[in-house]
C-alpha positions as CSV (number, residue, x, y, z in Angstrom):
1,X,0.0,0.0,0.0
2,X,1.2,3.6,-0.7
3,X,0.7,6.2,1.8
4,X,0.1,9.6,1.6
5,X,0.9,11.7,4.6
6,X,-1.2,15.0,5.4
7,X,1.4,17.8,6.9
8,X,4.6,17.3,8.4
9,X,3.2,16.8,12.3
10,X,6.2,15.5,15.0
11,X,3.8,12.1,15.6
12,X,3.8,11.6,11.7
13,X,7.7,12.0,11.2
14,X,8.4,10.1,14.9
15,X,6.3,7.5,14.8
16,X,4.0,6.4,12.2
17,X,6.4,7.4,9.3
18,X,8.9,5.2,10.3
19,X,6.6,2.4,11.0
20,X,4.8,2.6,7.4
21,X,8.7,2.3,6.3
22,X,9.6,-0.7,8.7
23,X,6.4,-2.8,7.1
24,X,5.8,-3.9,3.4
25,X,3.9,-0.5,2.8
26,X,5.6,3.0,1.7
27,X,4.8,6.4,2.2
28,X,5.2,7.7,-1.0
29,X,4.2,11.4,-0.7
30,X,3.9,14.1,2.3
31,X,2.1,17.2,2.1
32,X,2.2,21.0,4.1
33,X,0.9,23.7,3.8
34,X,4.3,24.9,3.6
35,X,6.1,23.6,0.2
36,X,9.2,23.9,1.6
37,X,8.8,22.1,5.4
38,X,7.2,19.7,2.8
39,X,10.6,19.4,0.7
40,X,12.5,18.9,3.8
41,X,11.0,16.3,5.4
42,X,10.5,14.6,2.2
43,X,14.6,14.7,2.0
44,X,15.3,14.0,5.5
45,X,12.6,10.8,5.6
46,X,13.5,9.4,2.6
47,X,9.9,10.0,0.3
48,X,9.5,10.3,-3.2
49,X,7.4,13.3,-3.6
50,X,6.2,16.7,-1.4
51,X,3.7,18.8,-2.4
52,X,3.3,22.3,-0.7
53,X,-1.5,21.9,-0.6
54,X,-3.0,19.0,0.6
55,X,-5.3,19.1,-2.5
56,X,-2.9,18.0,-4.6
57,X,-1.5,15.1,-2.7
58,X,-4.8,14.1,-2.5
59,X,-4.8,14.5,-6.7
60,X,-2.1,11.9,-6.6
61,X,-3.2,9.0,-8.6
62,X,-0.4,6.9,-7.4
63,X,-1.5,6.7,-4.0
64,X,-4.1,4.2,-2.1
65,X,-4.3,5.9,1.7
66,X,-3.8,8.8,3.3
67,X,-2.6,9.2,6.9
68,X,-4.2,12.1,8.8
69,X,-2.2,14.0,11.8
70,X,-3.5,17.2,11.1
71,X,-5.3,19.5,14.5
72,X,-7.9,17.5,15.8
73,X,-10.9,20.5,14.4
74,X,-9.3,19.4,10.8
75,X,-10.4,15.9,10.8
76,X,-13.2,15.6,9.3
77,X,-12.8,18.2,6.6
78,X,-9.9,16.5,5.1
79,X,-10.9,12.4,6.0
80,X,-14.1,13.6,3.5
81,X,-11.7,15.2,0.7
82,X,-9.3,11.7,0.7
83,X,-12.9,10.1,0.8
84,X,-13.9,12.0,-2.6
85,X,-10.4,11.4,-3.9
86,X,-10.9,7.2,-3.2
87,X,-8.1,6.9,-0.5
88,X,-8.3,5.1,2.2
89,X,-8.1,6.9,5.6
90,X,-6.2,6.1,8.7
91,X,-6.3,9.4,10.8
92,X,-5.5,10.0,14.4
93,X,-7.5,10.1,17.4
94,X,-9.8,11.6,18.2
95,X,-11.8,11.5,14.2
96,X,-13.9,14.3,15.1
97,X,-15.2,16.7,17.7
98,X,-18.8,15.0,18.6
99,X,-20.0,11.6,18.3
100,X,-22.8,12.9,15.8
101,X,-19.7,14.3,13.4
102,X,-17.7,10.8,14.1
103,X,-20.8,9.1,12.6
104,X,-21.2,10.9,9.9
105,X,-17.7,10.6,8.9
106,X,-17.8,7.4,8.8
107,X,-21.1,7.3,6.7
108,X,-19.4,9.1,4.5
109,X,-16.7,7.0,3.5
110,X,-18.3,3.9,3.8
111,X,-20.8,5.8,0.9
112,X,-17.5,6.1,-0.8
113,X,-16.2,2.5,-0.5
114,X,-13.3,3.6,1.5
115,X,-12.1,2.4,4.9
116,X,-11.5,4.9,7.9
117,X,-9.9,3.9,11.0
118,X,-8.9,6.0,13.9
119,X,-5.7,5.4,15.0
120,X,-5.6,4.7,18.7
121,X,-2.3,2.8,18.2
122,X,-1.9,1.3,21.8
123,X,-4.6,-1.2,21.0
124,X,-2.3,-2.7,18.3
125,X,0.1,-3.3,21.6
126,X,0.2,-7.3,22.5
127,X,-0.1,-6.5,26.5
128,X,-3.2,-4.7,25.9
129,X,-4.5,-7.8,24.2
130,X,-3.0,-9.6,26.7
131,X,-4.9,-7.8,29.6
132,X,-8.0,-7.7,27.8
133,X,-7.6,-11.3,28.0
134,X,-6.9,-11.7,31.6
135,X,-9.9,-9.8,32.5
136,X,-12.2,-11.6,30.5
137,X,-11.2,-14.7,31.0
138,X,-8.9,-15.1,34.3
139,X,-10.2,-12.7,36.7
140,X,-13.7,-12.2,38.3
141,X,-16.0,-9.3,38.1
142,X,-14.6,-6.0,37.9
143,X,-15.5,-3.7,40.6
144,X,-13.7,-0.8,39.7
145,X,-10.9,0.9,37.5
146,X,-8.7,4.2,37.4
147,X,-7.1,5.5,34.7
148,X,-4.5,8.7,33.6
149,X,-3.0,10.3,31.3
150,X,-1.4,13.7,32.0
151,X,2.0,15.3,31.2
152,X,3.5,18.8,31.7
153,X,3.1,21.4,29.1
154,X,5.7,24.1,29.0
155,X,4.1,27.4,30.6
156,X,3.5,29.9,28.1
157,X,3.3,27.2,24.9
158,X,1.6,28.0,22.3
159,X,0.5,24.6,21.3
160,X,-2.5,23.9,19.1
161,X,-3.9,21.6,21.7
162,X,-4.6,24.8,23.8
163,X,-6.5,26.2,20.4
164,X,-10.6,25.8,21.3
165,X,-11.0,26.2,17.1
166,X,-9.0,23.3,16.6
167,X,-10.5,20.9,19.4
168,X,-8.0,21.3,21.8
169,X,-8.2,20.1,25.5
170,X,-6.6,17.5,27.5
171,X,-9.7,15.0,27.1
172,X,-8.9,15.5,23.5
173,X,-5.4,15.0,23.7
174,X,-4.7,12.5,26.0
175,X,-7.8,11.7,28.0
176,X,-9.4,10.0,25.3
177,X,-7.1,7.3,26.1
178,X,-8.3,6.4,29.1
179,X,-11.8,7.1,28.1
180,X,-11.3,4.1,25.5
181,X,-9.4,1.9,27.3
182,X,-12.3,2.0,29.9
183,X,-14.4,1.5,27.1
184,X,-12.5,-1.8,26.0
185,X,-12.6,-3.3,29.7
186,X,-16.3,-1.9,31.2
187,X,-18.4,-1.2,27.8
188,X,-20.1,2.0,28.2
189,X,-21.1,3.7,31.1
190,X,-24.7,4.5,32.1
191,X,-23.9,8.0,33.9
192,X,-20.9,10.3,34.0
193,X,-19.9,12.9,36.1
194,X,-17.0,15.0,35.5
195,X,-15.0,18.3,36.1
196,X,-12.3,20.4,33.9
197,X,-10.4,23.6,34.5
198,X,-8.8,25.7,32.1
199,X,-5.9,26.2,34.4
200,X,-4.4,28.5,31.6
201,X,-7.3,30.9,30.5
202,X,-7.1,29.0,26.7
203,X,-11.1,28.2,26.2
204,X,-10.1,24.3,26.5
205,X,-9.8,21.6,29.6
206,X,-6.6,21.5,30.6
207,X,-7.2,19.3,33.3
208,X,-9.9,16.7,33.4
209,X,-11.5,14.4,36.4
210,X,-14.5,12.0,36.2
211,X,-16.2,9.4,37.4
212,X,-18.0,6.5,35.3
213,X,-20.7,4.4,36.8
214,X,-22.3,1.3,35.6
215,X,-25.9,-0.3,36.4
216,X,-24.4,-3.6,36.5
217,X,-22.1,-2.2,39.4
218,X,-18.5,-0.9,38.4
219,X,-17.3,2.4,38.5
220,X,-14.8,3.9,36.3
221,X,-12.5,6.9,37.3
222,X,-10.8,8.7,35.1
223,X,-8.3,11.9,34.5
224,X,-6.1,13.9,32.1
225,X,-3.9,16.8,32.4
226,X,-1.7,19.1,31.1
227,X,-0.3,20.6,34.4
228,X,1.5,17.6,35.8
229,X,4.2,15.2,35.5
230,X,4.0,12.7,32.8
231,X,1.9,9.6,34.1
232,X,0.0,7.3,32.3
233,X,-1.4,3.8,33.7
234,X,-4.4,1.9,34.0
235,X,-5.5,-0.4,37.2
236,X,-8.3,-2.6,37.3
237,X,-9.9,-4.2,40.6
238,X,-12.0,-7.3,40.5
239,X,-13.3,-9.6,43.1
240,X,-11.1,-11.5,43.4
241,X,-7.3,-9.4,42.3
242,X,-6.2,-6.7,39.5
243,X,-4.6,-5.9,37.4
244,X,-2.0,-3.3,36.8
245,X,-0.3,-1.7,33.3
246,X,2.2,1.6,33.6
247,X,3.0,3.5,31.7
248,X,0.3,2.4,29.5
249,X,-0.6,4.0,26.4
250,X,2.4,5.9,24.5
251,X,5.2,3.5,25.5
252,X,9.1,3.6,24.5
253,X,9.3,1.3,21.3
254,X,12.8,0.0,21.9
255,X,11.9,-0.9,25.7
256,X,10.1,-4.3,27.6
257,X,7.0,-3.3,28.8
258,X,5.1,-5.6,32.1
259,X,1.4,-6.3,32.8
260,X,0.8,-6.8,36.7
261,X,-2.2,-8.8,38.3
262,X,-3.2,-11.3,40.7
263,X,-4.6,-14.4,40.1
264,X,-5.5,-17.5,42.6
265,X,-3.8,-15.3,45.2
266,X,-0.3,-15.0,43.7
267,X,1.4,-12.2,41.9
268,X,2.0,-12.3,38.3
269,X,4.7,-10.1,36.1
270,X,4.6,-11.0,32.3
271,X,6.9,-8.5,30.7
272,X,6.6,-7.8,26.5
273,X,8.9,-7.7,23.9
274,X,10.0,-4.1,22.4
275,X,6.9,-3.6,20.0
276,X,6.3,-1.0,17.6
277,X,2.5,-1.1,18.2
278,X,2.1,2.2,15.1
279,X,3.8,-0.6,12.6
280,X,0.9,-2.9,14.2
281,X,-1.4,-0.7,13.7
282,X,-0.4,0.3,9.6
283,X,-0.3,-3.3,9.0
284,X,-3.7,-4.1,10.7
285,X,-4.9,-1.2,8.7
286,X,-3.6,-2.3,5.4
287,X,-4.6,-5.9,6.1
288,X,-8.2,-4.7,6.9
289,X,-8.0,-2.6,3.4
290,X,-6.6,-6.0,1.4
291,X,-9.4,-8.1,3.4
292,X,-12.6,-6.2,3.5
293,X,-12.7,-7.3,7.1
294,X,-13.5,-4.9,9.8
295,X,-10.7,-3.0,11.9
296,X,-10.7,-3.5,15.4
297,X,-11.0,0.3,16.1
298,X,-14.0,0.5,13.8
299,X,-17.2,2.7,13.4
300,X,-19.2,1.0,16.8
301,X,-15.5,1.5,18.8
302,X,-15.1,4.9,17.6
303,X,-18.6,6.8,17.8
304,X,-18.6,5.0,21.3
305,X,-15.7,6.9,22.7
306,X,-16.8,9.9,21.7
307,X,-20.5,9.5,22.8
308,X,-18.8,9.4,26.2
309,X,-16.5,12.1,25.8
310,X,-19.9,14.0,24.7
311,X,-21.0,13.3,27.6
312,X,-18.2,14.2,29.7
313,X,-18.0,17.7,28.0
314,X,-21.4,18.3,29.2
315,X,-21.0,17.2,32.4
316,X,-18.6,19.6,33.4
317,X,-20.6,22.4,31.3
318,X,-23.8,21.8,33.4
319,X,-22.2,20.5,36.8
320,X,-24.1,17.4,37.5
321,X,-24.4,13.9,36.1
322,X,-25.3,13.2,33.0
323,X,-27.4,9.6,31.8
324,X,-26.1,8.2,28.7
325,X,-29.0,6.7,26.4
């Protein structure tokens, strides 16, 4: 497969750049709005062509998908124009700003014959099939689970995930991690309750807290920041032990990585293999593409996550809890 890359964005050129590269698939053309950032990047990451407008990466007939790490409020704008154009679109989280939008995105391409995934690449990651696993199948019922993501912005950045317009926030950012990983253990929740403060006079969250509770009994809690030190983890409590994954969700590719839990009373460590969970993400792309079968992060996974972030958002606009349907 022969990617197209929309703008010259650090987690295109760090992460899922190289990992295109490391699999069968190329990325044969980059795009900015600026031809020559476009040029250089092109130069310095070994691709065949730049072109200085998305449109016209987009008019490349040589291509078959398009990976999208543009500002999260420039989503959906540009997964419909690769639509119209016939690519294929992997594009990062989160695809849009509202469940309603996330929907219709994917309506839209599926009208199109073209396969969208979001790219939440720590799902591609064999511990978190690993602990999905355990849950299900070792452990009793859950009871509860926590889960952050936060990290330290620079005071003073001007950073694009501080930009309202562009769908900036830390649930945006990073707490939409933990909102799906909560997702993939518990399901949905029936309520949330949650708070944010704009600790930097932005117009977004830059801190997040919440609470997600279940009729069937668990409760979730959740939190994002930028104001702290970098943490990121997830711990889930059952009947009978839990389990335990840290740092959890943007992990060092070239390190081992452990998944924690208890199980018949003892205490278990299974450690992973470096794993370059964005090249297992490309290739699970491209094999879902090549297949016609459906990716794992796919329209029901996707609009889910958001319906709760929806619901989180107005939770902390109205102060109280707020029912999901």
């Amino acid at each position: 497969m022969r990617f197209g890359v929309l703008s010259t964005a650090d987690i295109g050129v760090n992460a899922v750049i190289p990992a295109i590269q490391a699999s069968e698939h190329t990325v044969a053309a980059i795009a900015s709005r600026d031809d020559s950032r476009a040029r250089t990047v092109a130069d310095e990451c070994g691709i065949e062509r730049s072109y200085g407008r998305y449109e016209d990466l987009l008019a490349d007939d040589s291509l078959d998908a398009v990976y999208i790490p543009l500002p999260n409020g420039l989503h959906a704008e540009w997964i419909r124009k690769a639509a119209d154009a016939g690519l294929h679109v992997l594009c990062e989280k989160p695809l849009t700003g509202s469940a309603e939008e996330t929907a219709a995105v994917f309506d839209y391409c599926a009208e199109r014959d073209v396969v969208l995934m979001e790219a939440f690449m720590y799902r591609f990651h064999p511990r978190t099939e690993r602990a999905k696993e355990i849950v299900d199948e070792e452990l009793g019922d859950v009871v509860s689970m926590t889960a952050s993501f936060s990290f330290r912005m620079p005071a003073g950045a001007e950073d694009i995930r501080l930009d309202p317009e562009l769908e900036g926030g830390s649930i945006m950012d990073v707490g939409c991690y933990t909102v799906s990983a909560t997702r993939l253990f518990l399901g949905t929740p029936d309520r949330v309750y949650a708070t944010t403060k704009d600790t930097r006079n932005s117009g977004v969250d830059t801190r997040m807290a919440a609470v997600l509770t279940y009729d069937s009994g668990p409760v979730a809690r959740l939190e994002s920041s930028f104001d702290t030190p970098k943490t990121q983890y997830y711990r889930i409590q059952t009947t009978d032990g839990w389990l335990k994954a840290e740092p959890t969700f943007a992990v060092d590719r070239s390190e081992r990585v452990e998944l924690t839990y208890t199980a018949d009373g003892r205490e278990v460590t299974e450690t992973f293999d470096p794993v370059d969970d964005y090249r297992s993400e490309v290739e699970h792309f491209a094999d879902c593409v090549s297949s016609g079968e459906t990716p794992r992060v796919d329209r029901t996974e996707s609009v889910a996550v958001m319906r709760i972030i929806d619901a989180l958002y107005e939770s902390a606009e109205r102060g109280e809890s707020v029912t999901i349907d």
